[in-house]
C-alpha positions as CSV (number, residue, x, y, z in Angstrom):
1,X,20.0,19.8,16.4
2,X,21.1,15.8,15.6
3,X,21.0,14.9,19.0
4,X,17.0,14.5,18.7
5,X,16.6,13.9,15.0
6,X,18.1,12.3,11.9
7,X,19.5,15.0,9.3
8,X,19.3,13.7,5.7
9,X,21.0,14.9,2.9
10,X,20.5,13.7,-0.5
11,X,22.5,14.8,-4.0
12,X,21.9,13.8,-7.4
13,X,24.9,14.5,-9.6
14,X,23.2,15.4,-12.5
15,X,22.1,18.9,-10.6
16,X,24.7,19.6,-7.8
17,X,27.4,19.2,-10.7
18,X,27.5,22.2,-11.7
19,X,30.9,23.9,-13.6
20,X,34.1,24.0,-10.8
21,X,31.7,22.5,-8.2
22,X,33.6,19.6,-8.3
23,X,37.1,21.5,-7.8
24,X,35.2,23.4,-4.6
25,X,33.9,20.3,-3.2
26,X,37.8,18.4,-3.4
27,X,39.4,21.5,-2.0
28,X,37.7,20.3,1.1
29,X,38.8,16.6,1.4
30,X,41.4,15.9,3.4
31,X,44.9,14.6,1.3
32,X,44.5,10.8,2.0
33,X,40.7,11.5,0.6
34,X,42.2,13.4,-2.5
35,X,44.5,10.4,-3.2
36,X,41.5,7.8,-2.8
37,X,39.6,10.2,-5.3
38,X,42.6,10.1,-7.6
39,X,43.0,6.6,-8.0
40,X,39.5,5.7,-9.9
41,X,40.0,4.7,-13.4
42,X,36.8,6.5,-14.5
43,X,36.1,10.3,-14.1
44,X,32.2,9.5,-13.3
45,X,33.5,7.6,-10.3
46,X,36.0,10.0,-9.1
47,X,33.5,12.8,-9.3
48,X,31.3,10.8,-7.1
49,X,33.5,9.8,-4.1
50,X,34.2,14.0,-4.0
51,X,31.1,15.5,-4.0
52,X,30.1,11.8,-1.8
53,X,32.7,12.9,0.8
54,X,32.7,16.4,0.2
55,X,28.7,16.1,1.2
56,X,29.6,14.6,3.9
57,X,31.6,17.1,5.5
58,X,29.5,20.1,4.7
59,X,26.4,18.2,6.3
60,X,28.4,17.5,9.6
61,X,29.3,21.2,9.6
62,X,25.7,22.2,8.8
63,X,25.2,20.5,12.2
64,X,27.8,21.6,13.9
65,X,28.6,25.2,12.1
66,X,31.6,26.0,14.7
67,X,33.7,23.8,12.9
68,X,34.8,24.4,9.2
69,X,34.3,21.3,6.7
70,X,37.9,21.4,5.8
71,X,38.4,20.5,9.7
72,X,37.1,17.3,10.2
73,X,39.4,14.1,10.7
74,X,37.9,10.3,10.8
75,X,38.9,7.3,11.7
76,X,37.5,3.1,11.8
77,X,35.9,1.4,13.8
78,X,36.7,-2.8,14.2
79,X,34.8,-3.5,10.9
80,X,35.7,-0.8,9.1
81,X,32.9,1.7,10.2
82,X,34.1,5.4,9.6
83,X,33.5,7.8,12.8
84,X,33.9,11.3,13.9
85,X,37.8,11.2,15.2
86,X,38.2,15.3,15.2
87,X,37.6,17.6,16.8
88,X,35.4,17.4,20.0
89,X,31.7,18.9,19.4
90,X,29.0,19.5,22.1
91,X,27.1,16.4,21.4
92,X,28.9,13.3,19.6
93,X,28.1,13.6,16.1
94,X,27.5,10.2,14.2
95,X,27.4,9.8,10.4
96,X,26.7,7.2,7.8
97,X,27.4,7.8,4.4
98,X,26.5,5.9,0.7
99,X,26.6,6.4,-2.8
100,X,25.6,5.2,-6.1
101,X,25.9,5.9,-9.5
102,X,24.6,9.5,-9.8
103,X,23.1,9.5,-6.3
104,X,25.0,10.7,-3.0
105,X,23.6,10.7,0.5
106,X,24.3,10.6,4.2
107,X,22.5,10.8,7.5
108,X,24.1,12.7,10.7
109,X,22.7,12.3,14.2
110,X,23.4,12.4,17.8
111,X,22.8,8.4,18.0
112,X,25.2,5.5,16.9
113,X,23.5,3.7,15.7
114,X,21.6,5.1,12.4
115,X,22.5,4.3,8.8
116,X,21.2,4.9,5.2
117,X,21.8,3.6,2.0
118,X,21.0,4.4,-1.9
119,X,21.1,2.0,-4.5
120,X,20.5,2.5,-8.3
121,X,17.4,0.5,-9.1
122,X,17.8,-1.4,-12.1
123,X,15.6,-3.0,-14.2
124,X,17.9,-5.5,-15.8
125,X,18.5,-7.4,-12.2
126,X,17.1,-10.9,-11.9
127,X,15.5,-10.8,-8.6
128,X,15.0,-13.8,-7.4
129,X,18.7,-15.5,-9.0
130,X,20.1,-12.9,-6.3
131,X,17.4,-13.3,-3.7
132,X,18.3,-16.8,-3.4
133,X,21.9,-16.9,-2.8
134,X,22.0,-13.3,-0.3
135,X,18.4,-12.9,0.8
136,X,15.8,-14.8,4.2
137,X,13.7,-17.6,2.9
138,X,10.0,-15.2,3.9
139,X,11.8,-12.5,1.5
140,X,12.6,-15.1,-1.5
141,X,8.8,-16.6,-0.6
142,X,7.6,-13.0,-0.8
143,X,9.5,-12.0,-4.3
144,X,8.4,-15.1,-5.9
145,X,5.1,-14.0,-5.2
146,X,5.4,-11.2,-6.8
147,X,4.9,-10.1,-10.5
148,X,8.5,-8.9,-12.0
149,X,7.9,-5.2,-11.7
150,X,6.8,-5.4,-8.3
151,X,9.6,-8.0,-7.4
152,X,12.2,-5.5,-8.5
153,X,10.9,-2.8,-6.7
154,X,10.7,-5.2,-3.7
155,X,14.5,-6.6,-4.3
156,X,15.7,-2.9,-3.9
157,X,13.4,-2.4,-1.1
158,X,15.1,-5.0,1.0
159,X,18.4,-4.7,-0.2
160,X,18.9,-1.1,0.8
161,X,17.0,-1.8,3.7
162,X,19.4,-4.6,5.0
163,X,22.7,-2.6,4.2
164,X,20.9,0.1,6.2
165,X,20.6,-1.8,9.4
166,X,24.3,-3.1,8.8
167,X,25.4,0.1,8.6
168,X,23.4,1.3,11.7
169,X,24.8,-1.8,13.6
170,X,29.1,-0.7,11.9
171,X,28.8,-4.4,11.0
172,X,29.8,-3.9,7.3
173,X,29.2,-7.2,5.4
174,X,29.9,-9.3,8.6
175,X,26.6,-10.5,9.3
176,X,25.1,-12.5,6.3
177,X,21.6,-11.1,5.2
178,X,20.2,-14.0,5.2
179,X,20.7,-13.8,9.3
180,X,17.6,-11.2,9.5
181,X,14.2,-10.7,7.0
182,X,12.5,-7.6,6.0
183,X,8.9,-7.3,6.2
184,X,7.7,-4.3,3.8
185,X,3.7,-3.3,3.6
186,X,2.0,-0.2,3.6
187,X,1.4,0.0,6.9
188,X,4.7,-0.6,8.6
189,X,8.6,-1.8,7.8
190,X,9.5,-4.0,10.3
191,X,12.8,-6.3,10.9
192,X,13.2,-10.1,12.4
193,X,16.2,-11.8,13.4
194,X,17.0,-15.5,13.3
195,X,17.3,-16.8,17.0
196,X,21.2,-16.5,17.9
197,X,21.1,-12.9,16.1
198,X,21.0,-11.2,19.4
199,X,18.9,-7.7,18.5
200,X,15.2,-6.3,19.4
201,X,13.0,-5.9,16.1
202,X,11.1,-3.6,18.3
203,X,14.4,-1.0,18.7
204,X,14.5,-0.5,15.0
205,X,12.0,2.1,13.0
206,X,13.0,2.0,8.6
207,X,11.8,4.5,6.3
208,X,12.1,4.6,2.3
209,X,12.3,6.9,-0.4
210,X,13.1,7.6,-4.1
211,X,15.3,10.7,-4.5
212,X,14.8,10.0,-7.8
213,X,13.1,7.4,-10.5
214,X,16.2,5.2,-10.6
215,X,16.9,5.5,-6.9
216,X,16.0,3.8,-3.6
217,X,17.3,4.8,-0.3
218,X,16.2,3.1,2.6
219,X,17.1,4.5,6.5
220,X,17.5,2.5,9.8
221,X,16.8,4.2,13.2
222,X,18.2,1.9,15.9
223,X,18.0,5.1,18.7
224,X,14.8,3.4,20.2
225,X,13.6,6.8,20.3
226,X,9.9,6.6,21.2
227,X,8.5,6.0,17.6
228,X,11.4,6.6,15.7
229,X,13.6,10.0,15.5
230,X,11.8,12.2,12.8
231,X,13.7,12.8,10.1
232,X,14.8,16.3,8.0
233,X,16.2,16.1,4.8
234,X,18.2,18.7,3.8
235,X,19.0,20.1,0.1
236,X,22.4,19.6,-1.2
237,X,24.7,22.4,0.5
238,X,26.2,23.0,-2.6
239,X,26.6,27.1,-2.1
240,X,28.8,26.6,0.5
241,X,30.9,24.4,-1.5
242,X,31.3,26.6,-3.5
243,X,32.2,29.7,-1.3
């Protein structure tokens, strides 16, 4: 099933939780993911990273249902990119995972290189202050442009968009953004790279969505799948958490 498509699955924890859902969901982590989840300060938090990584293990067992969401063992890659380390599945399952404060989501798929992100969209951010010290001189040109509201939305629209395609490429934060520019209309999402960035903008599809009002989550398909590998999103398994 992810070998020819993208699976998305999107949670907001206002609705998935529910009373002892959070109990079911950390019965599944592993015990180094129990001790992560114990050591935020603030309950809100700690609730997120379970049902964050908890999601993430009932999805890759959604797609692979032979294998029980208890049963699944990761490792890092050089910059820190999580991966599939157990077991073995029929096709090599590849995940990317994000949260943010009351949204979780991840993306599974037979291809590498594929990542999402989800970002609270606040309205208190000064766009352009941040634009100009992360952010490609076209998208600062194109913000300024822009009245405020619009520039917000547009500031979140590029910023999950860019840790999407650093995500999809395992490069974590070591690849400044300002090294590639986002180009966002109605029509199309497209990506350019400055000249010793060695990557195809044709190789990359984006897609964008609002799980809710006060999110943005942005995907990057880097399969060069003929037009982009469709995408399914998938409601929050949260019965089988709870079984």
């Amino acid at each position: 099933m992810a070998d020819d498509r993208i699976e998305l699955f999107v949670g907001l924890i206002e609705t998935i939780d529910a009373p002892g859902a959070a109990d079911a969901c950390r019965r599944l982590l592993s015990v180094d993911e129990r001790v992560r989840a114990d050591r935020f300060v603030f309950e809100r938090h700690r609730r997120q990273y379970i049902f964050a990584h908890a999601m993430l293990r009932l999805a890759l067992s959604r797609v692979a249902p032979n294998v029980a969401p208890s049963d699944w063992s990761f490792g890092a890659g050089r910059y820190g990119r999580p991966f599939v380390a157990a077991p073995a599945t029929s096709i090599a399952l590849h995940f990317s995972l994000s949260h943010a404060d009351g949204c979780v989501a991840c993306v599974v798929s037979g291809h590498e290189a594929v990542g999402v992100d989800v970002e609270t969209v606040s309205r208190r951010v000064a766009p352009l202050s941040t634009a100009n010290r992360f952010f490609a001189p076209e998208e600062v040109e194109t913000l300024r442009s822009l009245p405020e509201p619009a520039a917000i939305e547009r500031f979140f629209d590029y910023w999950t968009l860019k840790e999407a395609y650093l995500k999809a490429r395992g490069f974590g934060l070591n690849l400044p953004l300002d090294a590639f520019a986002m180009q966002v209309s109605r029509e199309a999402i497209e990506i350019s790279f400055k000249p010793d960035i060695a990557d195809d903008p044709s190789g990359w599809r984006f897609s964008l969505c609002s799980p809710s009002p006060s999110h943005r989550l942005a995907i990057a398909d880097g399969s060069r799948a003929d037009g982009g590998l469709p995408i399914s999103r998938n409601a929050w398994p949260l019965q089988e958490a709870a079984e």
